[in-house]
Z-matrix of the N, CA and C atoms (Angstrom, degrees):
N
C 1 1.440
C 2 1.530 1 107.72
N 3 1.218 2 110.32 1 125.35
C 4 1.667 3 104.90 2 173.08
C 5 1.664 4 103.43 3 -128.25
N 6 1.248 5 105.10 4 147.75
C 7 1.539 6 117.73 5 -138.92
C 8 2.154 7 78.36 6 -138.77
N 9 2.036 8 94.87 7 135.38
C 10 1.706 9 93.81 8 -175.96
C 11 1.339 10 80.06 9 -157.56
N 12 1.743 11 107.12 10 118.86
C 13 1.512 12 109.68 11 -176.86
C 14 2.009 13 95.21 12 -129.96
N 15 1.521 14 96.34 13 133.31
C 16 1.008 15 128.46 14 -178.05
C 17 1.080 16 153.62 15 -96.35
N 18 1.458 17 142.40 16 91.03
C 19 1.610 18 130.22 17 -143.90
C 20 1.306 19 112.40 18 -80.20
N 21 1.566 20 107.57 19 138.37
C 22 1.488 21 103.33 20 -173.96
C 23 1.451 22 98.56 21 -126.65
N 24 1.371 23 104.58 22 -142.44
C 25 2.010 24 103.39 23 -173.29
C 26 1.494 25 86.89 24 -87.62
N 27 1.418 26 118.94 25 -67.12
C 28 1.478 27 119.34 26 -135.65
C 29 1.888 28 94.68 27 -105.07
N 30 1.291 29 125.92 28 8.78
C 31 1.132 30 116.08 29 152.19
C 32 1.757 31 95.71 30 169.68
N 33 1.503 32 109.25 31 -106.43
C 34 1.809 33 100.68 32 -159.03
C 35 1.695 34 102.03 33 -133.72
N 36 0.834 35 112.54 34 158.89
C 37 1.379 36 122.48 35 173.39
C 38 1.862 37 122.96 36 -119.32
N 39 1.498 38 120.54 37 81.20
C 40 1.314 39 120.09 38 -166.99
C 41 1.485 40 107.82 39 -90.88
N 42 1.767 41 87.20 40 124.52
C 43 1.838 42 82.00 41 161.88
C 44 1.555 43 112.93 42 -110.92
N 45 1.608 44 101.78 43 171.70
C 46 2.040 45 78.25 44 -163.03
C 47 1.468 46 78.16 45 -146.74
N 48 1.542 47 136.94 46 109.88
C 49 1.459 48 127.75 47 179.12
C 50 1.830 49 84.68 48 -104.85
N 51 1.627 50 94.60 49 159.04
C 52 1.596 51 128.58 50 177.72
C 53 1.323 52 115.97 51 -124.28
N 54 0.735 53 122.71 52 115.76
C 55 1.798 54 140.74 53 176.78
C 56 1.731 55 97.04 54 -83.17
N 57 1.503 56 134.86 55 120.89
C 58 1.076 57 138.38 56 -168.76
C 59 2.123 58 94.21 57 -145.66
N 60 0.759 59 94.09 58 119.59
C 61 1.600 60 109.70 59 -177.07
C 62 1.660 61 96.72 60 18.29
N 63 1.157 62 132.99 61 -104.13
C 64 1.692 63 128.16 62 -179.50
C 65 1.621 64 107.42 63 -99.12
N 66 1.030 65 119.46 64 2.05
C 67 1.467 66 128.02 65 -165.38
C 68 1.981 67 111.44 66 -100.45
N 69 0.563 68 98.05 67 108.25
C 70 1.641 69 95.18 68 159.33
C 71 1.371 70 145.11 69 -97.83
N 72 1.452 71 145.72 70 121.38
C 73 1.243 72 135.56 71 166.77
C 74 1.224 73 115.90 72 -108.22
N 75 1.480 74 105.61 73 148.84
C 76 2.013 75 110.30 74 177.09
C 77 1.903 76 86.21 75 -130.13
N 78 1.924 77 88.99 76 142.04
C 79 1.468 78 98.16 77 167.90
C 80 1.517 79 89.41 78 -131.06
N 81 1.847 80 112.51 79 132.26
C 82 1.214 81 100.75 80 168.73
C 83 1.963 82 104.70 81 -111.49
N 84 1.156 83 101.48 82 134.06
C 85 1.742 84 101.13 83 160.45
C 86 1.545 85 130.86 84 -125.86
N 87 1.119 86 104.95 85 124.96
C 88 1.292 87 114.88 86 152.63
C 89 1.696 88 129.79 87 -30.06
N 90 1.314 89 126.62 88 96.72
C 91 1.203 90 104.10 89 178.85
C 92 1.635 91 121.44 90 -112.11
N 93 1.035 92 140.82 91 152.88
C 94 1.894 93 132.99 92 -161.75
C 95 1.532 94 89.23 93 -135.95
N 96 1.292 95 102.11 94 158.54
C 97 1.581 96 109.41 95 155.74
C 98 1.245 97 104.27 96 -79.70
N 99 1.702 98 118.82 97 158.80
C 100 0.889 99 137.81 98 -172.32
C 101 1.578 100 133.38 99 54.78
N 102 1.295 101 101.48 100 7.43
C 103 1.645 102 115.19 101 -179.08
C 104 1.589 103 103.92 102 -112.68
N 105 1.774 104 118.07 103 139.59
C 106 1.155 105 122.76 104 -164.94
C 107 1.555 106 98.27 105 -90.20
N 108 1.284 107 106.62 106 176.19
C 109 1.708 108 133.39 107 -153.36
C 110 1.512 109 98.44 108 -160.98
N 111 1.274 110 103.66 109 163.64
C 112 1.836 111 124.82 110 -173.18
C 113 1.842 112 89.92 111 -133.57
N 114 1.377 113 110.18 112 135.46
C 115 1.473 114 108.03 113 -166.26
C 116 1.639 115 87.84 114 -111.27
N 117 1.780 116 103.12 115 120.25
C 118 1.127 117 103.69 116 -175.23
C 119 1.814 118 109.77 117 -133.46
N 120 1.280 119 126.40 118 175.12
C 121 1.365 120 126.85 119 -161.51
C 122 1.525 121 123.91 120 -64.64
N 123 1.068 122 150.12 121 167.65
C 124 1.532 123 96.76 122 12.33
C 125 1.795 124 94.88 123 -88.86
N 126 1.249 125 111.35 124 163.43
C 127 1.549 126 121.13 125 -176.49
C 128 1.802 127 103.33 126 -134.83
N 129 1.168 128 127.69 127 168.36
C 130 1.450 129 135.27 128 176.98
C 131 1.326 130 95.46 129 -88.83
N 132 1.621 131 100.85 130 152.90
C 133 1.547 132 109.44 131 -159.36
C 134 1.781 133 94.65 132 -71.48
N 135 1.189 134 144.07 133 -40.57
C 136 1.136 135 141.97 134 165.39
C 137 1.997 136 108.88 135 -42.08
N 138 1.231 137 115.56 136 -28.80
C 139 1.880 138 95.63 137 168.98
C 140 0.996 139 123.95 138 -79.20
N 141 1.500 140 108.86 139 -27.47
C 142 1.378 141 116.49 140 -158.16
C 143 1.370 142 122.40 141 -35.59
N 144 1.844 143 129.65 142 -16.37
C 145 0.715 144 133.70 143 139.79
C 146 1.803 145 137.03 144 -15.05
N 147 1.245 146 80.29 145 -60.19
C 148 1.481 147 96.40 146 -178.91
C 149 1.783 148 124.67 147 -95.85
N 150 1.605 149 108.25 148 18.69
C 151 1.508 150 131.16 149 155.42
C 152 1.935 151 114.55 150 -47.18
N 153 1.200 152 100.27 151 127.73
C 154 1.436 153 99.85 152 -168.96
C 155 1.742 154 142.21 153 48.59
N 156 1.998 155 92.76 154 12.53
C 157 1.702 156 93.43 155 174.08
C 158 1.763 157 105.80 156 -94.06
N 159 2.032 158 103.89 157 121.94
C 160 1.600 159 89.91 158 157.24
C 161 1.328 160 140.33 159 -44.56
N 162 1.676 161 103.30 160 160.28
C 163 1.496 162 85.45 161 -178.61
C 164 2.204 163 80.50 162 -164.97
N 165 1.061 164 94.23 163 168.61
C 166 1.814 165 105.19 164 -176.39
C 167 1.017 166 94.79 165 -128.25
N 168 1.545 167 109.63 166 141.43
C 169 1.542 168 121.28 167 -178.02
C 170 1.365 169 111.54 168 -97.04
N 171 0.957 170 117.05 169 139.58
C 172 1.895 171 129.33 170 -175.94
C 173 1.142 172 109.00 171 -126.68
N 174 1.131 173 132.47 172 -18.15
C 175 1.758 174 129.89 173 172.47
C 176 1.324 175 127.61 174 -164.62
N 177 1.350 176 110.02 175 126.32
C 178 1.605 177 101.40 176 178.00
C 179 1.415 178 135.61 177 -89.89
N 180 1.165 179 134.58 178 113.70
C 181 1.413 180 133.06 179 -172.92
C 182 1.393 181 120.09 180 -83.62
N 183 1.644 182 113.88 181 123.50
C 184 1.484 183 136.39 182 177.06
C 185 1.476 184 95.06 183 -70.48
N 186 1.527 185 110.67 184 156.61
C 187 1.267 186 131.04 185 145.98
C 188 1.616 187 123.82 186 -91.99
N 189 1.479 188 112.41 187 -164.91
C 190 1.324 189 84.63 188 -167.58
C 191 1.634 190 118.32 189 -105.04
N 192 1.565 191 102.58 190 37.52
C 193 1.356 192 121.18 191 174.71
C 194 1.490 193 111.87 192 -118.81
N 195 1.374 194 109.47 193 3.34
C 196 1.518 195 116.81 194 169.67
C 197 1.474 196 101.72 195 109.47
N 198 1.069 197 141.48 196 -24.89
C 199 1.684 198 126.00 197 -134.68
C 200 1.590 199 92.22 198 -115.34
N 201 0.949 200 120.90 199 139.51
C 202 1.743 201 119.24 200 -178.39
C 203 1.380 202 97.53 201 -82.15
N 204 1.760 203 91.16 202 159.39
C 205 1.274 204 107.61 203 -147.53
C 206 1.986 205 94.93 204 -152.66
N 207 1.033 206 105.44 205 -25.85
C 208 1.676 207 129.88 206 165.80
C 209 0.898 208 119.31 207 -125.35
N 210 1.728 209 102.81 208 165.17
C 211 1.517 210 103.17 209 160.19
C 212 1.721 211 93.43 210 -151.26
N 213 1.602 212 101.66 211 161.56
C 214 0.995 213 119.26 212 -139.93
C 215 1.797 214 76.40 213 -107.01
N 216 1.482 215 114.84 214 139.66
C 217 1.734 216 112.44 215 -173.39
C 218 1.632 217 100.68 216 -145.65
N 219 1.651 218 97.55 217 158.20
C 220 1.296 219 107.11 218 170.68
C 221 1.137 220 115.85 219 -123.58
N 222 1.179 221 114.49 220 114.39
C 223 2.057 222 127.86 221 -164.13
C 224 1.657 223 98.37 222 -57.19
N 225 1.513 224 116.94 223 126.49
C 226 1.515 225 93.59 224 172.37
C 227 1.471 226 120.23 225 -82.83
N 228 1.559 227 114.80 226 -10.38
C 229 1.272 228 104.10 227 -175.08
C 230 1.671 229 120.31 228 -65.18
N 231 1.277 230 104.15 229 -20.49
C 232 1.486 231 110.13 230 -157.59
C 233 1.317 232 87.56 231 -133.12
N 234 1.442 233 162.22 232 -15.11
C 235 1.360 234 140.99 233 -126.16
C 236 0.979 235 147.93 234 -14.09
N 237 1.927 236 101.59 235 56.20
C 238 1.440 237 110.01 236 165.06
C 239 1.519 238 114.82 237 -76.74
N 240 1.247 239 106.94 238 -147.24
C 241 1.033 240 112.06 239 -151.93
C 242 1.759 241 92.53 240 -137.44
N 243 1.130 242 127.76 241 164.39
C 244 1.417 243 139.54 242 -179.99
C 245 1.469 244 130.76 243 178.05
N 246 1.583 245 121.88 244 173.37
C 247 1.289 246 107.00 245 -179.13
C 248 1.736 247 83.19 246 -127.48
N 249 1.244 248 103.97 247 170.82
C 250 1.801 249 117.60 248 169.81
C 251 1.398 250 108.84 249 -166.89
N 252 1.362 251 117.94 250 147.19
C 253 1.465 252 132.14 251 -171.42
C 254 2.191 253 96.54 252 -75.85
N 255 1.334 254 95.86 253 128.67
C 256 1.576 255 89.18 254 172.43
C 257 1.011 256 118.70 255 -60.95
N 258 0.976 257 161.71 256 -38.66
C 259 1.779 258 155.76 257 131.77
C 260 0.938 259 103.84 258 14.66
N 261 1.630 260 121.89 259 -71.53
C 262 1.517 261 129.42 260 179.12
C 263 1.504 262 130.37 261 -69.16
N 264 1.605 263 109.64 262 30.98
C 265 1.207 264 121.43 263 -160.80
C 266 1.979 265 93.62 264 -128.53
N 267 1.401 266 107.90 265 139.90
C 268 1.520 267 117.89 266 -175.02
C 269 1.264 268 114.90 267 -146.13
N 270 1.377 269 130.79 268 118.39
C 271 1.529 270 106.10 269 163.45
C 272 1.698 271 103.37 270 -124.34
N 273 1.085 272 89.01 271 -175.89
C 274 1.912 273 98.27 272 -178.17
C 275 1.175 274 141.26 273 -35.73
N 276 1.637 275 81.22 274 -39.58
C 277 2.046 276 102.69 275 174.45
C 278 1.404 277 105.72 276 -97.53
N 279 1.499 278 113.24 277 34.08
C 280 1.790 279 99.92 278 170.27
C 281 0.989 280 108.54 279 -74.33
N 282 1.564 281 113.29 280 170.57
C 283 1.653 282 107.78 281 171.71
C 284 1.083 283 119.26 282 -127.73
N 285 1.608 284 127.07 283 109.56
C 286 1.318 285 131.32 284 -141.03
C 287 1.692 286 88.18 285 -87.07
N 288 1.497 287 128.51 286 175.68
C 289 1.606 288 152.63 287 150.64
C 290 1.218 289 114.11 288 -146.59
N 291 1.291 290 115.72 289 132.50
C 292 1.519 291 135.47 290 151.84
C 293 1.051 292 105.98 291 -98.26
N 294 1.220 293 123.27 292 156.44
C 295 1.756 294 137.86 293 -171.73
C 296 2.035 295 98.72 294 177.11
């Protein structure tokens, strides 16, 4: 998996390509504060729970080289609260590729 996140005006631009036996896919998304997302794979077998629940982003979390690496979300079903790797972040207008 190789993962290329991008600064834009109003927040980040992640692309996330997958190496699948000879096949590859890239989904890139746009992500903003305050705009919702569908939390999708790949995830650790412990989230999997949390596969396909919306959620709105409210903050993005740096690592400790500066560059975000999370974001900080609010589940709509329940409105807790959570963190998730942007990778694992999707919304409607992604733009999927096969190649």
């Amino acid at each position: 998996m190789h993962i290329h996140i991008e600064d834009i005006t109003s927040g980040y631009r992640v692309s996330v390509t997958h190496n699948i036996s000879k096949h590859s896919a890239k989904r890139i998304t746009e992500i903003n504060l305050g705009n919702k997302y569908s939390i999708v794979g790949p995830l650790h077998s412990k989230q999997q729970k949390m596969l396909n629940k919306v959620c709105t982003v409210i903050e993005f979390i740096e690592d400790r080289s500066g560059l975000p690496s999370k974001a900080k979300v609010r589940y709509v079903d329940n409105n807790r609260v959570g963190k998730v790797s942007l990778y694992n972040l999707a919304s409607v207008s992604s733009v999927d590729e096969n190649f």
